[in-house]
C-alpha positions in Angstrom: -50.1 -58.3 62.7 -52.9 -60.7 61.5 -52.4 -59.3 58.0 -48.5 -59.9 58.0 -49.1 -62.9 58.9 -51.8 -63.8 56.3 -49.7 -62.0 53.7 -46.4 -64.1 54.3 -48.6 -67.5 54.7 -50.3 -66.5 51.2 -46.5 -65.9 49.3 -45.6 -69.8 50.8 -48.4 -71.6 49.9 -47.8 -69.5 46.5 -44.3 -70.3 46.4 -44.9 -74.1 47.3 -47.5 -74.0 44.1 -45.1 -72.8 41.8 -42.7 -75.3 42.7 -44.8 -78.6 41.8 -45.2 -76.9 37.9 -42.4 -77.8 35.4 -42.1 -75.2 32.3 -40.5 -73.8 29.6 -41.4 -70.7 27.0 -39.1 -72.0 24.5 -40.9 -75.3 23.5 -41.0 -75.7 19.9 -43.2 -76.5 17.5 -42.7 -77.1 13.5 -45.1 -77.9 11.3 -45.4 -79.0 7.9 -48.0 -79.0 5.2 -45.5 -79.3 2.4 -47.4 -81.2 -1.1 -44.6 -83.2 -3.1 -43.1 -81.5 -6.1 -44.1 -78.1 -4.7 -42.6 -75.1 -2.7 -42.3 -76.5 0.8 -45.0 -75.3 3.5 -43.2 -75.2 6.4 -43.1 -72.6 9.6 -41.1 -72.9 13.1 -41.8 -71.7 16.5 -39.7 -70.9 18.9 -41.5 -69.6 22.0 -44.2 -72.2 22.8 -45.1 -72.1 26.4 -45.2 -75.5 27.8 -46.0 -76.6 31.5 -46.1 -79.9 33.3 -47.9 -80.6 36.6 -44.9 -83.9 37.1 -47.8 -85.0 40.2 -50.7 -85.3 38.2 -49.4 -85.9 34.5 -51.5 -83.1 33.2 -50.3 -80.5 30.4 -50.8 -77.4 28.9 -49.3 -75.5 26.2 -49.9 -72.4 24.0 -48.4 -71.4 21.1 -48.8 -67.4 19.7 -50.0 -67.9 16.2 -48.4 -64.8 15.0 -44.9 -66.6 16.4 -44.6 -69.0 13.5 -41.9 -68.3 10.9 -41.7 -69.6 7.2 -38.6 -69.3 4.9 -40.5 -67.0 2.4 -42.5 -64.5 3.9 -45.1 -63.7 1.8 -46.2 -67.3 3.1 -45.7 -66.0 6.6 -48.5 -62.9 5.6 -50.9 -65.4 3.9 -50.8 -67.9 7.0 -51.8 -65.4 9.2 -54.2 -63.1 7.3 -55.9 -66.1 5.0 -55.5 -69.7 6.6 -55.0 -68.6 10.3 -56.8 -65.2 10.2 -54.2 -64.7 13.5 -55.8 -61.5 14.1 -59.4 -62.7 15.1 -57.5 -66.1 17.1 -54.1 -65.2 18.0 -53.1 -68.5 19.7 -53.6 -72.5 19.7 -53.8 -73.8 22.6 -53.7 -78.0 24.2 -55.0 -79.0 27.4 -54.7 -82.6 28.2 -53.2 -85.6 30.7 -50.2 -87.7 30.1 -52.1 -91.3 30.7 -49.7 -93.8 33.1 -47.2 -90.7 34.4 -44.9 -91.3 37.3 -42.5 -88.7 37.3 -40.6 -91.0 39.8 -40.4 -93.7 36.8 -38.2 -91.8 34.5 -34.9 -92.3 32.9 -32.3 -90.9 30.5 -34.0 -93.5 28.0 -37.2 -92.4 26.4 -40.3 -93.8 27.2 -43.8 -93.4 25.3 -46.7 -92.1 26.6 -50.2 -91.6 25.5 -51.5 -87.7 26.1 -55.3 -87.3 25.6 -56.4 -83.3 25.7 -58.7 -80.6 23.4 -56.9 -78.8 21.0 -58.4 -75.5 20.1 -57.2 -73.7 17.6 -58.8 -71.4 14.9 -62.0 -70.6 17.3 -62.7 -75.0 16.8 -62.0 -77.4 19.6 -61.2 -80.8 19.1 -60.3 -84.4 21.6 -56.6 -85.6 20.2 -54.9 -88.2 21.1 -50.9 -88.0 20.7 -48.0 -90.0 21.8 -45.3 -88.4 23.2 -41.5 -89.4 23.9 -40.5 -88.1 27.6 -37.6 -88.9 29.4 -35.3 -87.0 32.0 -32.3 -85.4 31.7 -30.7 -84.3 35.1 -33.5 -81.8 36.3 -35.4 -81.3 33.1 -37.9 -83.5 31.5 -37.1 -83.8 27.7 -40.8 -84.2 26.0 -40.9 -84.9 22.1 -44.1 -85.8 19.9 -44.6 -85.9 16.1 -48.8 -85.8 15.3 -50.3 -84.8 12.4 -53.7 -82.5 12.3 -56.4 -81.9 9.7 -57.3 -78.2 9.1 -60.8 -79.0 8.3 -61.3 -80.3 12.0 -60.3 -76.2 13.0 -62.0 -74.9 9.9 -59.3 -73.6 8.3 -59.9 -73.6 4.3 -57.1 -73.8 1.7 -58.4 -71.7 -1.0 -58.9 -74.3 -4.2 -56.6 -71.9 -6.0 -53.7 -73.6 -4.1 -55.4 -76.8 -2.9 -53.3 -78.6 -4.7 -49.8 -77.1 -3.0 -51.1 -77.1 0.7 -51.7 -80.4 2.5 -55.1 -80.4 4.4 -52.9 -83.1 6.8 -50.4 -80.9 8.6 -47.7 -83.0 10.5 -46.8 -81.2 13.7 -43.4 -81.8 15.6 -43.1 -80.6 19.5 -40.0 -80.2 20.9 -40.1 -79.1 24.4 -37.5 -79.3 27.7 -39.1 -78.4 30.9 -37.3 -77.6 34.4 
């Protein structure tokens, strides 16, 4: 009886958990590290995990390396095997806090917030500091940000044979709506 009991007390409490997380697994994220005047450097993905403690403001996310599409995909092959080497560090991942968060505070109208969190990425960690434009739409929380990274902070190296085509400042776009 006593482990009934301690087994249907453990599935609330774990129940009760899961409800205080919001999430999705269809954030996205697009980058860009496009040069002007030549072929465009730019991927998409589609399945970025994103979750939101709404209580506490903090916020992860991870993003399968592997996931990222280009429009030509030879660039897709040299991301992952030469810039990203997605074998040997399959995923990027952010940890951080949305500074000022009341979940209680939010409208249909977008408001800007200030995240703070390590980016790690490429076997590197790095402190970031974003902005990030949340709002709520009927149970969901709508969370868009537009940053920009520097691959020599993860040490990834453009090859000088195409240093000229690749931007070493890669602006990134997340677009994520969490329930």
């Amino acid at each position: 009886m006593k482990k009934i009991l301690l087994s249907l007390l453990m599935v609330v409490s774990m129940g009760s958990y899961a409800q205080t997380k919001m999430l999705t697994k269809t954030g996205k994220i697009t980058f860009e590290a496009s040069v002007p005047a030549f072929e465009e450097v730019k991927a998409t993905n589609n399945a970025v995990t994103v979750v939101l403690n709404p209580a506490t403001g903090e916020i992860a996310s991870l993003a399968l390396v592997k996931s990222f599409r280009f429009k030509v995909a030879l660039m897709e092959e040299h991301f992952n095997e030469n810039y990203m080497e997605s074998d040997k560090f399959p995923k990027a991942t952010f940890k951080g806090k949305i500074e000022n968060f009341d979940v209680s505070k939010l409208t249909a109208s977008a408001q800007n917030f200030t995240i703070k969190g390590k980016m790690e990425m490429h076997g590197k960690s790095k402190d970031i500091t974003i902005t990030a434009s949340i709002r709520k739409t009927g149970d969901a929380i709508d969370i868009d940000s537009n940053f920009t990274l520097n691959t020599e902070d993860y040490d990834i190296d453009i090859p000088s044979v195409v240093s000229k085509k690749v931007s070493k400042k890669v602006s990134v776009k997340l677009d994520a709506t969490l329930k």
